[in-house]
N, C-alpha and C positions, 0 to 999 in steps of 0.2 A: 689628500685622498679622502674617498668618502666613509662614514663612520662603518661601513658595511665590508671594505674590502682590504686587504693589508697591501695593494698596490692603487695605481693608476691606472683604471680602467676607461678604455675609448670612448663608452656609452655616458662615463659621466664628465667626460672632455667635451665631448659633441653636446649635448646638456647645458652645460656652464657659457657654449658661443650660441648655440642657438635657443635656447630657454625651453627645449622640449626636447623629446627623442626622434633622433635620426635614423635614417638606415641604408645602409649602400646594398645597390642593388649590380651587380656583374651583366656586363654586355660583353660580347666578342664582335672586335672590329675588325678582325680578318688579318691582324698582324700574323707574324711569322716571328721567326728570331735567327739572329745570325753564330747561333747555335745550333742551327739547324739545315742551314741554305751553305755552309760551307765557308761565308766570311770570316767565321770564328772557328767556328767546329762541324762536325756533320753528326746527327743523330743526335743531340740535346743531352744537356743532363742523364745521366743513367736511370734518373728516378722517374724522370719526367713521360706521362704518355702522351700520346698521339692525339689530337681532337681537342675541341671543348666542354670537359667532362664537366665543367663547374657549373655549366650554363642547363636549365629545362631545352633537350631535344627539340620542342617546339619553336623556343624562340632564337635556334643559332645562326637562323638564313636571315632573318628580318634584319631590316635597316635601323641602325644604334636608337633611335626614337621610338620605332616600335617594338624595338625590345624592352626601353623601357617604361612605356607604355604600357604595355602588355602586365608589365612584373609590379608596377606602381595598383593596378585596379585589383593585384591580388593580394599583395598585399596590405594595400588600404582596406581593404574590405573584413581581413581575416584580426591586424593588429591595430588599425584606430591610428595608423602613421600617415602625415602628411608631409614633411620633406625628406627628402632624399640624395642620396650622394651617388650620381655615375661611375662605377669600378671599372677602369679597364683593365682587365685581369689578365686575359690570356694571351698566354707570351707575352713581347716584345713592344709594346703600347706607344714608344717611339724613334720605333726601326721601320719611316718614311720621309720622304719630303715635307717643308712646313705647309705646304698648300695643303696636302692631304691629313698632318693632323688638326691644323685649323679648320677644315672640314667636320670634320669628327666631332672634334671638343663642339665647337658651334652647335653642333645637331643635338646632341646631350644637352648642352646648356637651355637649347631653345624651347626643353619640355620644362614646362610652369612649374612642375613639383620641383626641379631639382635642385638643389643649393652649394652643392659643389661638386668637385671633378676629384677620384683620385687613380689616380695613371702607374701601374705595372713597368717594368721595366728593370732594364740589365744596366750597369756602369759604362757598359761598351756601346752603348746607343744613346749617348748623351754628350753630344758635342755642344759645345758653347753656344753655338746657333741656336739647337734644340732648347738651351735651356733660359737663352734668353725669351724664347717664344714661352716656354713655361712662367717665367717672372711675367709676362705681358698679363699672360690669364690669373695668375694671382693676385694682379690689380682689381681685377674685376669680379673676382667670384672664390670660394672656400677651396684649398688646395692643399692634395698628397701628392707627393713623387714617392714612389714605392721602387726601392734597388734592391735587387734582390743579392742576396750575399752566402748564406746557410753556411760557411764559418768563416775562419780567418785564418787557419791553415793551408797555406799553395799545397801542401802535400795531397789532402784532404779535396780540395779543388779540383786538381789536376786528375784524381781519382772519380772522383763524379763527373769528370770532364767539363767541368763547369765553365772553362772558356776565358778565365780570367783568374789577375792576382788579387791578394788583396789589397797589397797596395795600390792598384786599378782601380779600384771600390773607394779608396780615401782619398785618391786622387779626385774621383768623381764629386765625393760629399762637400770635397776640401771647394773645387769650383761652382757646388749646387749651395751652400750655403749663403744668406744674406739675402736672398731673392723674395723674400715674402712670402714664399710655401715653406710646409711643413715636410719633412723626410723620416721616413718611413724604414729598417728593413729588414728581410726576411731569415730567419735562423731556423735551420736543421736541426733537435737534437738524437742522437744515435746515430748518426752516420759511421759506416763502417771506418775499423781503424782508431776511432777517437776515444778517450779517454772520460772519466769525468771532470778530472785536471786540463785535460784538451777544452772542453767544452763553455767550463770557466772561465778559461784565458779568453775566450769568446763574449762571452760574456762582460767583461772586464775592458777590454778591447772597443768592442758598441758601445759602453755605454761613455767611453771618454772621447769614442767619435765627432759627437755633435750632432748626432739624430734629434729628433725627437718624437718618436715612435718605434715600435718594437713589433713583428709578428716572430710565436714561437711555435713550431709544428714537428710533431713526433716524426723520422722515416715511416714511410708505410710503402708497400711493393706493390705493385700495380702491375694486373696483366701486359703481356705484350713492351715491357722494357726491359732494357737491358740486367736492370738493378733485380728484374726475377731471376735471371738466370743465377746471379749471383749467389743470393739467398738461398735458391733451389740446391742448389750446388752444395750448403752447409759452411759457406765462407763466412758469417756473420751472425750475428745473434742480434736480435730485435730488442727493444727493451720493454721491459713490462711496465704495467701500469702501475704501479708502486714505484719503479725506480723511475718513469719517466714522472710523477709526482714531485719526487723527491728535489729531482735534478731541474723544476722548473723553480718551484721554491727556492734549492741554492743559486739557480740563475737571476730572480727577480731581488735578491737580498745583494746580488753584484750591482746593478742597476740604478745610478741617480734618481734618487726619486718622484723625480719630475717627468722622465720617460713616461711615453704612454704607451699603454699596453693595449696593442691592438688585437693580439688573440695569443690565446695560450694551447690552444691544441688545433689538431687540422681537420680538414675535412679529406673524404675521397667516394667515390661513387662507388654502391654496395656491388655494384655488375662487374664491377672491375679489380675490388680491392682481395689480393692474396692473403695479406697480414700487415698488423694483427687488428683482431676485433675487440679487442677492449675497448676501442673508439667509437664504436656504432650509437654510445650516446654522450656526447659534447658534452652537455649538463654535469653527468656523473663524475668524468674525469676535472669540470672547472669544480666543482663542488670538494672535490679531494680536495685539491688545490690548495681551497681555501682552509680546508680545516686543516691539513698538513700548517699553513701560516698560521694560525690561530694555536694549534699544539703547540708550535716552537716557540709562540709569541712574542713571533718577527715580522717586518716589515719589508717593502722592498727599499735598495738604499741601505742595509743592515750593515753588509760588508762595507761601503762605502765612506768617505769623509763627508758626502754633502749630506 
């Protein structure tokens, strides 16, 4: 870890393989999820909204190259970056046929700046076929498989209707591992229900998985899903930015410390977001963060034997 942070952070993993800073930039390829179409579920996660909120409005019709195209000349221009990582973020990234995601990848790959792929996705859209097509591309170019998980609780699951077990989720990792990509995945904390002992176990649980990588994101309610009504209604309590401080720090001190940390707080679009706003600035809350680990004068890996 670098002298500046008590975890492993993505910026200085990307750093150490490419000898400069990276940056992923989010394209929507018009996936769907079978969370959504009925194969799985119908109506998505409770948390989850409608559309691609993550993406600039401008560039969500444009074809994967000119979206990143578009996002590469603003970026270069504003922070002095010249490679780039293709995010396929929204939904289900491979819930299609392999013609059509070797389409896709191809198209991304074929923009000059871009130096790797990293692809979104659920346990339940990753058949062996798919992921031998993924082992094919991490012959050839820098590679994340992002599963998305948010705990390890069926109870907790089946309550955000998440569509899946967790042992669904290890089965997945159990047959994604050994392929030459990197795995990625995503945790909830505050979900309704859970505990800080719940969330722990979560904690403890990924990091003996065999990932390696980590996204961590506060609940946050977003107009127009289900998880408002919830909320509205007085069924649940948010966490504050002190206790979701707290609770990332005793989650990164679970964590082998070789996991990389790919983000420690979320994002959500200000048009949309209910609660809470403590998040409106990223920096603030990773900045706690860190002086919370510097107080304790702990590391991640703390609880751990490795």
């Amino acid at each position: 870890m670098q002298d500046s942070k008590r975890y492993y952070p993505f910026g200085q993993h990307l750093k150490e393989v490419f000898g400069e800073k990276v940056c992923k930039i989010t394209v929507d390829a018009g996936f769907t999820c079978p969370n959504r179409d009925g194969k799985a579920g119908k109506g998505g996660c409770i948390y989850c909204s409608e559309g691609s909120h993550y993406l600039p409005s401008q560039y969500r019709n444009l074809p994967v190259s000119e979206q990143l195209t578009s996002s590469i000349v603003r970026i270069r221009n504003k922070f002095n970056i010249n490679k780039f990582i293709a995010y396929f973020q929204a939904y289900s990234n491979t819930y299609a046929p392999a013609d059509k995601l070797k389409k896709l990848y191809n198209e991304a790959l074929s923009v000059n700046e871009i130096v790797g792929l990293s692809i979104g996705t659920r346990s339940d859209c990753l058949s062996n076929k798919t992921l031998d097509l993924l082992q094919e591309y991490a012959e050839k170019t820098y590679l994340w498989l992002e599963i998305g998980l948010q705990s390890i609780h069926d109870r907790t699951l089946k309550l955000i209707n998440r569509g899946h077990t967790f042992e669904q989720f290890m089965n997945t990792v159990r047959r994604a591992k050994g392929r030459g990509f990197k795995i990625c995945t995503h945790v909830i904390l505050g979900l309704p229900g859970e505990s800080s002992n719940d969330m722990m176990k979560t904690a403890k649980a990924v990091g003996e998985s065999g990932i390696d990588g980590i996204k961590l994101h506060h609940l946050h309610i977003l107009k127009g899903t289900p998880l408002e009504k919830i909320y509205l209604n007085k069924e649940f309590n948010l966490l504050d930015e002190n206790t979701y401080v707290n609770l990332v720090c005793d989650f990164l001190e679970c964590l082998p410390h070789d996991i990389i940390i790919q983000r420690l707080v979320g994002d959500a679009p200000k048009d949309r977001l209910i609660a809470p706003f403590w998040t409106s600035n990223k920096l603030d809350v990773i900045n706690a963060i860190d002086k919370e680990m510097e107080r304790r004068e702990s590391y991640q890996g703390a609880r751990t034997k490795t």
